[in-house]
BADREN-827574 format. One record per atom (N, C-alpha, C, O): residue in one letter; x, y, z; atom name; residue number from 1. Coordinates in nm, 3 decimals. Layout:
BEGIN
+------+---------+---------+---------+------+------+
: resn :      xx :      yy :      zz : name : resi :
+------+---------+---------+---------+------+------+
:    a :       X :       Y :       Z :   CA :  NUM :
...
+------+---------+---------+---------+------+------+
***
This chain:
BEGIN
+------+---------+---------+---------+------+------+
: resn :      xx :      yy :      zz : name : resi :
+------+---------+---------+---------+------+------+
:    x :   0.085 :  -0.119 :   0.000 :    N :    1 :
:    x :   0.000 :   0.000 :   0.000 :   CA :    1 :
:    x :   0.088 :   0.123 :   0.000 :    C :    1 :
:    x :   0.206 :   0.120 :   0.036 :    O :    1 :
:    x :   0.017 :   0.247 :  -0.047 :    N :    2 :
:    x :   0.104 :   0.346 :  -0.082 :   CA :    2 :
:    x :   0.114 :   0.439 :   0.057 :    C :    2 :
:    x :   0.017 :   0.438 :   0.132 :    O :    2 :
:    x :   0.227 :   0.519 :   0.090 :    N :    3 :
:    x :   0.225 :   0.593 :   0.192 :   CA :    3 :
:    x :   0.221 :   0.708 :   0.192 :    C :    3 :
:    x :   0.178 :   0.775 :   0.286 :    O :    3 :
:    x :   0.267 :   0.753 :   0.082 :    N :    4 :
:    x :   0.257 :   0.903 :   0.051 :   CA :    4 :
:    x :   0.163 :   0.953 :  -0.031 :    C :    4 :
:    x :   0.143 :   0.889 :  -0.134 :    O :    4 :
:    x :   0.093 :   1.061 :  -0.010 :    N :    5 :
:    x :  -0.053 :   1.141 :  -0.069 :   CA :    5 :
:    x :  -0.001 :   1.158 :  -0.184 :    C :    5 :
:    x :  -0.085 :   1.218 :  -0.251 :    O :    5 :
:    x :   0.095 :   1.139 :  -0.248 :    N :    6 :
:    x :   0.083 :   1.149 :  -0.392 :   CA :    6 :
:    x :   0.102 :   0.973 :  -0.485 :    C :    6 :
:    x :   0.065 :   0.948 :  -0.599 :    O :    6 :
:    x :   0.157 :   0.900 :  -0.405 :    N :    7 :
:    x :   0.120 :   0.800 :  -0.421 :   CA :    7 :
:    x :   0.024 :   0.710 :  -0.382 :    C :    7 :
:    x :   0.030 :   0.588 :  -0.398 :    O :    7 :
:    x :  -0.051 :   0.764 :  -0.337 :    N :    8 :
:    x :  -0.218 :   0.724 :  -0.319 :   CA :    8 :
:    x :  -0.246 :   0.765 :  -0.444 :    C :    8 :
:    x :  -0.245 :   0.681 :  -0.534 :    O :    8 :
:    x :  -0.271 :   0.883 :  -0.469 :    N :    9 :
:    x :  -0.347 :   0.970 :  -0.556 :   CA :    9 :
:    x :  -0.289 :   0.874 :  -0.680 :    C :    9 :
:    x :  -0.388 :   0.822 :  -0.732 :    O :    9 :
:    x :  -0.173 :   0.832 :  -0.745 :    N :   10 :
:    x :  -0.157 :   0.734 :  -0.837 :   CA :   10 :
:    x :  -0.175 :   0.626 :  -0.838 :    C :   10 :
:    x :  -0.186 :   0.567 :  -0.945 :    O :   10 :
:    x :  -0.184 :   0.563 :  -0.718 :    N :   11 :
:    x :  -0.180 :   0.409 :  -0.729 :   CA :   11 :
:    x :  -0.372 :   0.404 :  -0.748 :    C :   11 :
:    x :  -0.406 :   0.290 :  -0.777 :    O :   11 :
:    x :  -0.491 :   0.500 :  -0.737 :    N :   12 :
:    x :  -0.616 :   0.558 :  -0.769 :   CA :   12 :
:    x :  -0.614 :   0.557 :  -0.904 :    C :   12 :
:    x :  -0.669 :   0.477 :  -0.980 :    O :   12 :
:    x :  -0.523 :   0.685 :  -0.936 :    N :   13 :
:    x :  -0.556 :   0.716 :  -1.113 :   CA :   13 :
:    x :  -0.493 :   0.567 :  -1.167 :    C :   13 :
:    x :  -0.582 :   0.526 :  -1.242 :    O :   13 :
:    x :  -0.413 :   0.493 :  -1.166 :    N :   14 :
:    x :  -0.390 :   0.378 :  -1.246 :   CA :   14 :
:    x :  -0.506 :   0.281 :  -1.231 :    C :   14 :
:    x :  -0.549 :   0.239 :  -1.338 :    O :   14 :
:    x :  -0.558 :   0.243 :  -1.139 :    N :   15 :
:    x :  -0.666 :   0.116 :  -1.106 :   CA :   15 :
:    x :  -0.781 :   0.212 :  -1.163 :    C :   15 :
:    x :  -0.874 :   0.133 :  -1.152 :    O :   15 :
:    x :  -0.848 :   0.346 :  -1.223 :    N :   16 :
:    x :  -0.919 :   0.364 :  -1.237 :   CA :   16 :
:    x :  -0.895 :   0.341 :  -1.406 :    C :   16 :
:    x :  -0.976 :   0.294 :  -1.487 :    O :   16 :
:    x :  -0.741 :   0.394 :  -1.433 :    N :   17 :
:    x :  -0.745 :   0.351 :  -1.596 :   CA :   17 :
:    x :  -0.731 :   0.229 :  -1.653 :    C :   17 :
:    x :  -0.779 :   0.198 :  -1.763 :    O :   17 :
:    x :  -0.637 :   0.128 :  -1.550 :    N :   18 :
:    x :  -0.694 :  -0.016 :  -1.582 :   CA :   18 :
:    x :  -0.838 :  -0.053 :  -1.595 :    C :   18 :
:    x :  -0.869 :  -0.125 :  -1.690 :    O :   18 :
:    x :  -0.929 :  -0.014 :  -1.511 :    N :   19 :
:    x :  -1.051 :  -0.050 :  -1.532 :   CA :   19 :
:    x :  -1.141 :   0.042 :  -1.710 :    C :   19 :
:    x :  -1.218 :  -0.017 :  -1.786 :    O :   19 :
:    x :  -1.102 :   0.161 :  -1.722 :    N :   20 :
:    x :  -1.107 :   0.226 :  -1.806 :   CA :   20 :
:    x :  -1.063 :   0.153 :  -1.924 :    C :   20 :
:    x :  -1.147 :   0.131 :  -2.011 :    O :   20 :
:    x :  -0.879 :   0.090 :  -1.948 :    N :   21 :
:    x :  -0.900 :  -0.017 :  -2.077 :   CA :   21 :
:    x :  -0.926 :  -0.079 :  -2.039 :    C :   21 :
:    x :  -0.968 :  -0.128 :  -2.144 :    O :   21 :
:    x :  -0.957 :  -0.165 :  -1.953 :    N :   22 :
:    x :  -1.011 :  -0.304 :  -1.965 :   CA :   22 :
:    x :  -1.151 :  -0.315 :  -2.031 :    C :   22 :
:    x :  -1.185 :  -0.396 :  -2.117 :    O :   22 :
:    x :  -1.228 :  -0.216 :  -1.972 :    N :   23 :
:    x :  -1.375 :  -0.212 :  -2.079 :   CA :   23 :
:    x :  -1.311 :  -0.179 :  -2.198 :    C :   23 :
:    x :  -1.310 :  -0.275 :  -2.274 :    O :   23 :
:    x :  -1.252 :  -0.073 :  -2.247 :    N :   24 :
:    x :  -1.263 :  -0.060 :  -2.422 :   CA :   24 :
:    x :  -1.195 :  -0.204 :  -2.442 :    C :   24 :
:    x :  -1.259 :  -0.247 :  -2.538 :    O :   24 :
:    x :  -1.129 :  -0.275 :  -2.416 :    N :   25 :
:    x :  -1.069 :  -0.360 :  -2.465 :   CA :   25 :
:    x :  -1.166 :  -0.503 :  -2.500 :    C :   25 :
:    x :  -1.171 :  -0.584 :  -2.593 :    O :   25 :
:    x :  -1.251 :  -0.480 :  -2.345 :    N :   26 :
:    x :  -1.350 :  -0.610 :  -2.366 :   CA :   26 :
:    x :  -1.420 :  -0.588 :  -2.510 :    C :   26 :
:    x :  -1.431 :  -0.672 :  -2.599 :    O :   26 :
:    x :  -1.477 :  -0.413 :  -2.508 :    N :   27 :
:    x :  -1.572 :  -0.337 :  -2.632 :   CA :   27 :
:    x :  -1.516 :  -0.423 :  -2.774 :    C :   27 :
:    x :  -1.584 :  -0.482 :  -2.858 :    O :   27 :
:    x :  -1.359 :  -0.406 :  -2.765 :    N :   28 :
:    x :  -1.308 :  -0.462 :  -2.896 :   CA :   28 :
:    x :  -1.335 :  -0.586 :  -2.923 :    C :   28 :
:    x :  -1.428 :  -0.630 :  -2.991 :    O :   28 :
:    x :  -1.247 :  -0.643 :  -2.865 :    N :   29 :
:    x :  -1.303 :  -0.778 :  -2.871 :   CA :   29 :
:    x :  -1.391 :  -0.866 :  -2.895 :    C :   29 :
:    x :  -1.368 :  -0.964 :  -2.965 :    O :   29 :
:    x :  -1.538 :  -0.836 :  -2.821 :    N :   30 :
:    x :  -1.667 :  -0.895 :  -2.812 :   CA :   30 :
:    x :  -1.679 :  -0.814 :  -2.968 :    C :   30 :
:    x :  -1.657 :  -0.901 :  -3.052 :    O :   30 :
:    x :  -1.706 :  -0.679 :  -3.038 :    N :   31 :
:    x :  -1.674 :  -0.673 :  -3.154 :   CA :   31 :
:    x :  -1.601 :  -0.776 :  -3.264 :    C :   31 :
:    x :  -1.654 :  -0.801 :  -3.372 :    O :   31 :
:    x :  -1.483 :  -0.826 :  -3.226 :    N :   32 :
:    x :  -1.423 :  -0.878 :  -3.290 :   CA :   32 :
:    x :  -1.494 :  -1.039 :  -3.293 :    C :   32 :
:    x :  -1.484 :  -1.103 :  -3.398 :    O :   32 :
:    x :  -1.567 :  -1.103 :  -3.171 :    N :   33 :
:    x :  -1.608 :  -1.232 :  -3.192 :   CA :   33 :
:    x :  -1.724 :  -1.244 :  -3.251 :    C :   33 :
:    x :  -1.777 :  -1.351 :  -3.283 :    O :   33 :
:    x :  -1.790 :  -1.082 :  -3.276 :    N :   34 :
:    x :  -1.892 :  -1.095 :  -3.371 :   CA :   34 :
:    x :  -1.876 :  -1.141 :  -3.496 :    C :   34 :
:    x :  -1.930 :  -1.232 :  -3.559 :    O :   34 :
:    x :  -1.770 :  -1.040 :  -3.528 :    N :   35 :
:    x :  -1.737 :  -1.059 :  -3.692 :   CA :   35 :
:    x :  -1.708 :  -1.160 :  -3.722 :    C :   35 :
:    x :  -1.749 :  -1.213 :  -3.825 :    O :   35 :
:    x :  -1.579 :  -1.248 :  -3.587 :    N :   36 :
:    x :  -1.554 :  -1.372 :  -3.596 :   CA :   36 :
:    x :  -1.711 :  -1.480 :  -3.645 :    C :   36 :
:    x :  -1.773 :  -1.570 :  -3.700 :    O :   36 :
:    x :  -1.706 :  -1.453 :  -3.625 :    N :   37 :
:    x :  -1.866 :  -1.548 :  -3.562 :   CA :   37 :
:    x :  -1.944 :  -1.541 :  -3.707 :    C :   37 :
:    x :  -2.006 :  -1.641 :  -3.742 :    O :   37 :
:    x :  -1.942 :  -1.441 :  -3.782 :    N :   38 :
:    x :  -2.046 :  -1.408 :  -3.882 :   CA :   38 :
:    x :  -1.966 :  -1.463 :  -4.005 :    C :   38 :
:    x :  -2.022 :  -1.536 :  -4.088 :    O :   38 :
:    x :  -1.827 :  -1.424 :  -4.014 :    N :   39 :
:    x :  -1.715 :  -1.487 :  -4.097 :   CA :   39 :
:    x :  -1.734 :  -1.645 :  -4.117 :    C :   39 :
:    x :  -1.751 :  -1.697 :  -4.227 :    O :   39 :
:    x :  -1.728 :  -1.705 :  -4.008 :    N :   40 :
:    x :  -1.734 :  -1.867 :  -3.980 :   CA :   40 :
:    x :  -1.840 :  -1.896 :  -4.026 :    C :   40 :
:    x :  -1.849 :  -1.996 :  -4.097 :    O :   40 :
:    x :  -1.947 :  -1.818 :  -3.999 :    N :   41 :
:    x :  -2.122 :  -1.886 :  -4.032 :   CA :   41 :
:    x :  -2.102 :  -1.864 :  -4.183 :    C :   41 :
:    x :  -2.156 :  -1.953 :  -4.247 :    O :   41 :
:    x :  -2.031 :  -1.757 :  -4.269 :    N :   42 :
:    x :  -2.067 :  -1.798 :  -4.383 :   CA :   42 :
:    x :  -2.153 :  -1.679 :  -4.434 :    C :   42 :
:    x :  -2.181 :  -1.661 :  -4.553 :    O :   42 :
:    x :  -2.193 :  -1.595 :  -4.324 :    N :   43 :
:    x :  -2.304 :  -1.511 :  -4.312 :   CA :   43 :
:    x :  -2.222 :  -1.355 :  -4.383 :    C :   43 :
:    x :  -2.201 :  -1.256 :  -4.313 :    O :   43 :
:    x :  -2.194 :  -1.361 :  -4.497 :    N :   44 :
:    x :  -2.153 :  -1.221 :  -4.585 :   CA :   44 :
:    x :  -2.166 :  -1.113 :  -4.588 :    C :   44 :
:    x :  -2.078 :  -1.028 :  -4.577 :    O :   44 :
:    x :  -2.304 :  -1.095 :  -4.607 :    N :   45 :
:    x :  -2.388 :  -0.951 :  -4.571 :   CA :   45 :
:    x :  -2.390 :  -0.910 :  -4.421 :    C :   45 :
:    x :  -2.379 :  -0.791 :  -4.392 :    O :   45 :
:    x :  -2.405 :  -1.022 :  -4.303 :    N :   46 :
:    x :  -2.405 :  -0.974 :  -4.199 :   CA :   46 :
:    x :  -2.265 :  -0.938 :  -4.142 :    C :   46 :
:    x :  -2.263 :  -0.864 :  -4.043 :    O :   46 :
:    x :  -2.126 :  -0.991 :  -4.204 :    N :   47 :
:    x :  -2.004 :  -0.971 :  -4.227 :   CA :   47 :
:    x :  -1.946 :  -0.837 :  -4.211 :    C :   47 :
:    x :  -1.878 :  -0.785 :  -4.123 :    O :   47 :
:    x :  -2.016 :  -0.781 :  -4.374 :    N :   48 :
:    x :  -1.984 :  -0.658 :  -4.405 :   CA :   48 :
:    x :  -2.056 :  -0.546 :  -4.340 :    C :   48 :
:    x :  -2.003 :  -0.435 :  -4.339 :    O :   48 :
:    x :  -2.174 :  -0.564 :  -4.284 :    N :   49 :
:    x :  -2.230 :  -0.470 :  -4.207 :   CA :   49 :
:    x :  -2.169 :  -0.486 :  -4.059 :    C :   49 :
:    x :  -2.168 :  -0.388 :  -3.985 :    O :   49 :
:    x :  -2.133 :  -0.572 :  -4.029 :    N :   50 :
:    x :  -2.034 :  -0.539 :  -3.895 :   CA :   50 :
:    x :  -1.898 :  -0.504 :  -3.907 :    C :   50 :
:    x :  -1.846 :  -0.469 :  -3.802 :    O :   50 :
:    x :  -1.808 :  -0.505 :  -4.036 :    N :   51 :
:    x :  -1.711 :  -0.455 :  -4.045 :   CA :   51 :
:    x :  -1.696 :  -0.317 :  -3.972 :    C :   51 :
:    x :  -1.663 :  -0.290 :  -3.857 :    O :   51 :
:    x :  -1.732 :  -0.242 :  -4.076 :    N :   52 :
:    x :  -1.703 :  -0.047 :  -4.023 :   CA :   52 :
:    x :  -1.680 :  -0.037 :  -3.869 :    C :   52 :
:    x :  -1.576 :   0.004 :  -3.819 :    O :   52 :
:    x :  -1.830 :  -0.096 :  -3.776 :    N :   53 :
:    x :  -1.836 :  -0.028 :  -3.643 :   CA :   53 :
:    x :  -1.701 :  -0.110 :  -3.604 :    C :   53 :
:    x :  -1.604 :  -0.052 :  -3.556 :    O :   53 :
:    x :  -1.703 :  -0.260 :  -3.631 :    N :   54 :
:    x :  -1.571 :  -0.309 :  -3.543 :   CA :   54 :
:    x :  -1.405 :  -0.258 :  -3.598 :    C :   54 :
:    x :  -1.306 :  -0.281 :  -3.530 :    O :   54 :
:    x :  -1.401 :  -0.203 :  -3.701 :    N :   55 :
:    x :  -1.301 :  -0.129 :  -3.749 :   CA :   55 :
:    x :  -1.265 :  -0.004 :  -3.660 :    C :   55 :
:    x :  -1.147 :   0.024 :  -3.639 :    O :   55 :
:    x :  -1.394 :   0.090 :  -3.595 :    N :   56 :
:    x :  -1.413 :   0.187 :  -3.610 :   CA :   56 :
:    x :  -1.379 :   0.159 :  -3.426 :    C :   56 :
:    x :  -1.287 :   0.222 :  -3.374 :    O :   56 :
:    x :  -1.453 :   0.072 :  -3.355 :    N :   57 :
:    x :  -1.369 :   0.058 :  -3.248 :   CA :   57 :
:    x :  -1.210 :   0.013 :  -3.231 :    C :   57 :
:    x :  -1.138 :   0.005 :  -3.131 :    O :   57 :
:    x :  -1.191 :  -0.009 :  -3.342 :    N :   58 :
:    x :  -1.020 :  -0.091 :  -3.323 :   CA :   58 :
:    x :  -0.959 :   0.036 :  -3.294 :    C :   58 :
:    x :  -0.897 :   0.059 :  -3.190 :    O :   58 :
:    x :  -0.976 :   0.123 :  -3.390 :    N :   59 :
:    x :  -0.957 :   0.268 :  -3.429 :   CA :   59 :
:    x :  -0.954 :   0.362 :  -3.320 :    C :   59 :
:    x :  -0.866 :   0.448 :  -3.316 :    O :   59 :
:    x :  -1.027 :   0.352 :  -3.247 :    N :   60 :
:    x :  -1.099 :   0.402 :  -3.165 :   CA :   60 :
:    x :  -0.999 :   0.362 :  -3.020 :    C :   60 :
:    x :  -0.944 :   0.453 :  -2.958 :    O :   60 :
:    x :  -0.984 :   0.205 :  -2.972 :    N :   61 :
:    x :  -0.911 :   0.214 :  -2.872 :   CA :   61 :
:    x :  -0.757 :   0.216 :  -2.904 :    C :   61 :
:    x :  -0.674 :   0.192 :  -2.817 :    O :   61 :
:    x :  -0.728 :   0.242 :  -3.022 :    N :   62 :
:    x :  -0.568 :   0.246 :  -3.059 :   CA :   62 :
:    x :  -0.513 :   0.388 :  -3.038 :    C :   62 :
:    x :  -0.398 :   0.418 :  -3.008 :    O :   62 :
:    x :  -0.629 :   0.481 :  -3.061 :    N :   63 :
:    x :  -0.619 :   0.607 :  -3.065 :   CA :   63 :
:    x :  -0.607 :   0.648 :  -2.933 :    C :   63 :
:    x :  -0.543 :   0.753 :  -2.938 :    O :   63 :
:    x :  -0.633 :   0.621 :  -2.819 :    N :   64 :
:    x :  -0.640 :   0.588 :  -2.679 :   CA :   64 :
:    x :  -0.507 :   0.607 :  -2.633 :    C :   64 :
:    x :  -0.461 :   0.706 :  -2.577 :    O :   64 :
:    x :  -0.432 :   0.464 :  -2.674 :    N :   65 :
:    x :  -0.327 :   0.429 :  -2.624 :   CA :   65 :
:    x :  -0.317 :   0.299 :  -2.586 :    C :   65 :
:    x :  -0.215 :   0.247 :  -2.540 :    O :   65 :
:    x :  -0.468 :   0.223 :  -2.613 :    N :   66 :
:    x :  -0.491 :   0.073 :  -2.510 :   CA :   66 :
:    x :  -0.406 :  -0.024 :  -2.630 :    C :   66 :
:    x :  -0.402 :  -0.135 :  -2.577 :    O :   66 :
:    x :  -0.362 :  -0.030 :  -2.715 :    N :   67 :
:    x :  -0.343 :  -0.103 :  -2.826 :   CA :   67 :
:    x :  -0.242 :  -0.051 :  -2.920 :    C :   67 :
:    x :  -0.306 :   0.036 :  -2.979 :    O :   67 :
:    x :  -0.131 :  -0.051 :  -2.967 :    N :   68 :
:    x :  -0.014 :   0.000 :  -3.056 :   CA :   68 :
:    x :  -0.144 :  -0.016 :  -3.162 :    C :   68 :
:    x :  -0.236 :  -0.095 :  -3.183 :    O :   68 :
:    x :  -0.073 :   0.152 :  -3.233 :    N :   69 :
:    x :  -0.140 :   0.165 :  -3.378 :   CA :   69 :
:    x :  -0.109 :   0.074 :  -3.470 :    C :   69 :
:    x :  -0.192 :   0.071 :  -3.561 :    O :   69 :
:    x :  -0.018 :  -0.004 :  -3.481 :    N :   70 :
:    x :   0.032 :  -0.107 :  -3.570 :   CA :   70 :
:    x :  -0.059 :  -0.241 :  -3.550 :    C :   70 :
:    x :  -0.113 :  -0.303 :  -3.642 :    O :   70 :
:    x :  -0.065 :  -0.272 :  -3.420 :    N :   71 :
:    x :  -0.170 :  -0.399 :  -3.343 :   CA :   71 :
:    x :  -0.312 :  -0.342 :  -3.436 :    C :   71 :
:    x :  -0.373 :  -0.419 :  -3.509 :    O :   71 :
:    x :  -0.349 :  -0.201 :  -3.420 :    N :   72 :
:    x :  -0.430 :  -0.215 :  -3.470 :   CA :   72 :
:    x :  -0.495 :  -0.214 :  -3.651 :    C :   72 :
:    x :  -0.605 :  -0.256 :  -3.688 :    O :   72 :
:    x :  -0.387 :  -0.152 :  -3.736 :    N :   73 :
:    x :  -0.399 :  -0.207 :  -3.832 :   CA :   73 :
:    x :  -0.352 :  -0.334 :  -3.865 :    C :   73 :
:    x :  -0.398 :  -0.373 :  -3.972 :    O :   73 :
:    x :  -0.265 :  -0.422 :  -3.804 :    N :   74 :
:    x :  -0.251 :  -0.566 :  -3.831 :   CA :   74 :
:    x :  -0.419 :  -0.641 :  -3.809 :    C :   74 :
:    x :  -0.481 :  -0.718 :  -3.883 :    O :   74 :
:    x :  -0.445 :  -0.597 :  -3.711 :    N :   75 :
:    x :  -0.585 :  -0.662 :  -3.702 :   CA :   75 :
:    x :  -0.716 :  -0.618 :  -3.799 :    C :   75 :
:    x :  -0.805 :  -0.697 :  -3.831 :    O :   75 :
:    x :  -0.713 :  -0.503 :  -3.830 :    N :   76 :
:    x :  -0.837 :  -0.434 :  -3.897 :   CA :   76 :
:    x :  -0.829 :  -0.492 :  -4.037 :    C :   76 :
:    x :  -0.924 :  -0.536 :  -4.102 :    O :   76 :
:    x :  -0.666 :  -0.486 :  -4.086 :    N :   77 :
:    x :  -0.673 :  -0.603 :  -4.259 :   CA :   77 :
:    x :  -0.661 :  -0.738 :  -4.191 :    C :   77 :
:    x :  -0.645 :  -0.817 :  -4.285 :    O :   77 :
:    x :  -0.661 :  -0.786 :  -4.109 :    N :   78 :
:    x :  -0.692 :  -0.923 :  -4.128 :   CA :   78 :
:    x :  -0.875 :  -0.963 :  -4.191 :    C :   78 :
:    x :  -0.926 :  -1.004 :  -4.295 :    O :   78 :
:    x :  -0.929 :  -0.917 :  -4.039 :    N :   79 :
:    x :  -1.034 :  -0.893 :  -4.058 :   CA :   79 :
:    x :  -1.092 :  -0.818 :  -4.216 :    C :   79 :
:    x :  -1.204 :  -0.866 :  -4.230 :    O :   79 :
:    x :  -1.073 :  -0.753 :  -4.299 :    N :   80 :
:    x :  -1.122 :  -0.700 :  -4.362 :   CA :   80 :
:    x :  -1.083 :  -0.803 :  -4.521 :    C :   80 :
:    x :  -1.151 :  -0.799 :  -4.623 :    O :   80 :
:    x :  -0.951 :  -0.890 :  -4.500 :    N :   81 :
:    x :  -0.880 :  -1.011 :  -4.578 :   CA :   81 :
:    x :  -1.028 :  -1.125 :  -4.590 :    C :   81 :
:    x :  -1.081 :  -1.179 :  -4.687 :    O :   81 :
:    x :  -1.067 :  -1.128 :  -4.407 :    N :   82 :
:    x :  -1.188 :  -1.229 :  -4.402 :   CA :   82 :
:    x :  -1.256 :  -1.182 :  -4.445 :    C :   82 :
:    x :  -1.282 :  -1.253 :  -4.543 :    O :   82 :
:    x :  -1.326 :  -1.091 :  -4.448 :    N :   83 :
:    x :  -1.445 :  -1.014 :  -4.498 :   CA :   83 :
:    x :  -1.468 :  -1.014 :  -4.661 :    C :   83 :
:    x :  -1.568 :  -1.029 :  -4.731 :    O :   83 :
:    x :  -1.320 :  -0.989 :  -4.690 :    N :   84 :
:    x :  -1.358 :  -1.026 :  -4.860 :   CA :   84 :
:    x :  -1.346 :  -1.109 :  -4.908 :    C :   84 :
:    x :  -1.401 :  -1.117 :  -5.018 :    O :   84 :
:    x :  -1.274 :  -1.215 :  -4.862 :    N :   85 :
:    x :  -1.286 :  -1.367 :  -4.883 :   CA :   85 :
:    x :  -1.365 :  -1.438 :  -4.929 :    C :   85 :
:    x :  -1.371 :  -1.508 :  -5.030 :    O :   85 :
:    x :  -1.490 :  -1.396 :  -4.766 :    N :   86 :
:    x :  -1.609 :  -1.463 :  -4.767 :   CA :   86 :
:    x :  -1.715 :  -1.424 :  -4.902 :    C :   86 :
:    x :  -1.779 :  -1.504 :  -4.971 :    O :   86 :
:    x :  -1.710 :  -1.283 :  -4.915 :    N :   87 :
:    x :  -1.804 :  -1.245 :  -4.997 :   CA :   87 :
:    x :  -1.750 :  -1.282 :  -5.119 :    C :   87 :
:    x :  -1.840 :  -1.307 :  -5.199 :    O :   87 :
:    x :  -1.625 :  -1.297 :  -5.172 :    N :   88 :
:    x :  -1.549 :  -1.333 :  -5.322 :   CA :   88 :
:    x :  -1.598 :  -1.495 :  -5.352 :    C :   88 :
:    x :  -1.632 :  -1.553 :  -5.455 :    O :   88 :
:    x :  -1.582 :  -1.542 :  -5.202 :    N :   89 :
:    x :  -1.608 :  -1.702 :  -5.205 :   CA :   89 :
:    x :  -1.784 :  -1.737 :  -5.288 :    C :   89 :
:    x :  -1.805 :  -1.823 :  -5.374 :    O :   89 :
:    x :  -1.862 :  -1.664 :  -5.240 :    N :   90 :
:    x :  -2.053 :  -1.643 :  -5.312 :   CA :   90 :
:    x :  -2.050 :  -1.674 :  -5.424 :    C :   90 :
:    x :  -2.153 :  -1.671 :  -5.491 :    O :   90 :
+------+---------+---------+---------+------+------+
***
C-alpha cells in the first residue's frame, strides 16, 4: 500500500485507468467475436455490415493508447482479408 498522498493519488488514477482499458478492450473484442462469428457462419452480408463499427472501435481504442497503432492495423486487414474472402467465395 502506498504511503505518501501522492502515491495514493496514483496508485487511484492507475486502477481507475486499468478498469477504463479493460472495458474498451472487452468493447473490442466482443466486436471482434462478432465478426468472428459471422465470418465462420458464412453469413456475408451480416459480415460486411459489422465490419465499419468493429473497425471503427479498433480505431478508436488504438487512438487511446490501449493497443499500438500497428496492433491495430494488423488486425483491422486481417479482418477486412476475411471479410472479402467470404463475400469473393458467393
Amino acid at each position: 500500500m502506498a504511503n505518501h498522498k501522492d502515491a495514493v493519488k496514483r496508485a487511484r488514477q492507475s486502477n481507475e485507468r486499468r478498469l477504463r482499458n479493460r472495458h474498451y478492450r472487452s468493447q473490442m473484442r466482443n466486436h471482434i467475436k462478432q465478426l468472428r462469428a459471422a465470418i465462420d457462419a458464412g453469413d456475408a452480408d451480416n459480415a460486411k455490415a459489422l465490419l465499419p463499427g468493429t473497425v471503427s472501435v479498433i480505431q478508436h481504442v488504438a487512438q487511446k493508447g490501449i493497443i499500438h497503432k500497428r496492433n491495430a492495423a494488423r488486425r483491422i486487414s486481417r479482418l477486412a482479408l476475411a471479410v472479402n474472402a467470404i463475400g469473393a467465395a458467393e
